[in-house]
C-alpha angles and dihedrals in degrees: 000000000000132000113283108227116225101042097163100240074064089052103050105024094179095051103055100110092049089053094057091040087049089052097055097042096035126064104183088046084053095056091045091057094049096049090045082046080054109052087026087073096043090046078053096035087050089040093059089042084246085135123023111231121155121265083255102056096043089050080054090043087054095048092053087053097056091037089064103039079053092057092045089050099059093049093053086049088058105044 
């Protein structure tokens, strides 16, 4: 498969260091990356019509998405 837009090391090129140590160190972080890996790649795979999902369901996809990388972010901000 193609490359999925939007990998957070993408996303934060700076911190990309910080997001592999805080992986590693930090479970619920951890946990946080795997499940906005998770619905990254649906939001792509809806994106690309892989996988056919209502208009509805891939714009809350896409919030999920943002919400998390919100919530990522400010853990990175504060390590």
């Amino acid at each position: 498969m193609s490359h999925t837009p939007h990998d957070l090391a993408e996303e934060f090129p700076a911190e990309a260091a910080r997001i592999a140590e805080l992986k590693e160190s930090d479970a619920h972080f951890s946990k946080l990356v795997e499940e906005y890996n998770q619905v990254n790649q649906a939001v792509y795979r809806a994106e690309n019509r892989i996988d056919t999902v209502s208009e509805e369901h891939e714009e809350a996809l896409r919030r999920q998405r943002a919400r998390l990388k919100d919530s990522l972010w400010a853990i990175i901000r504060k390590a």
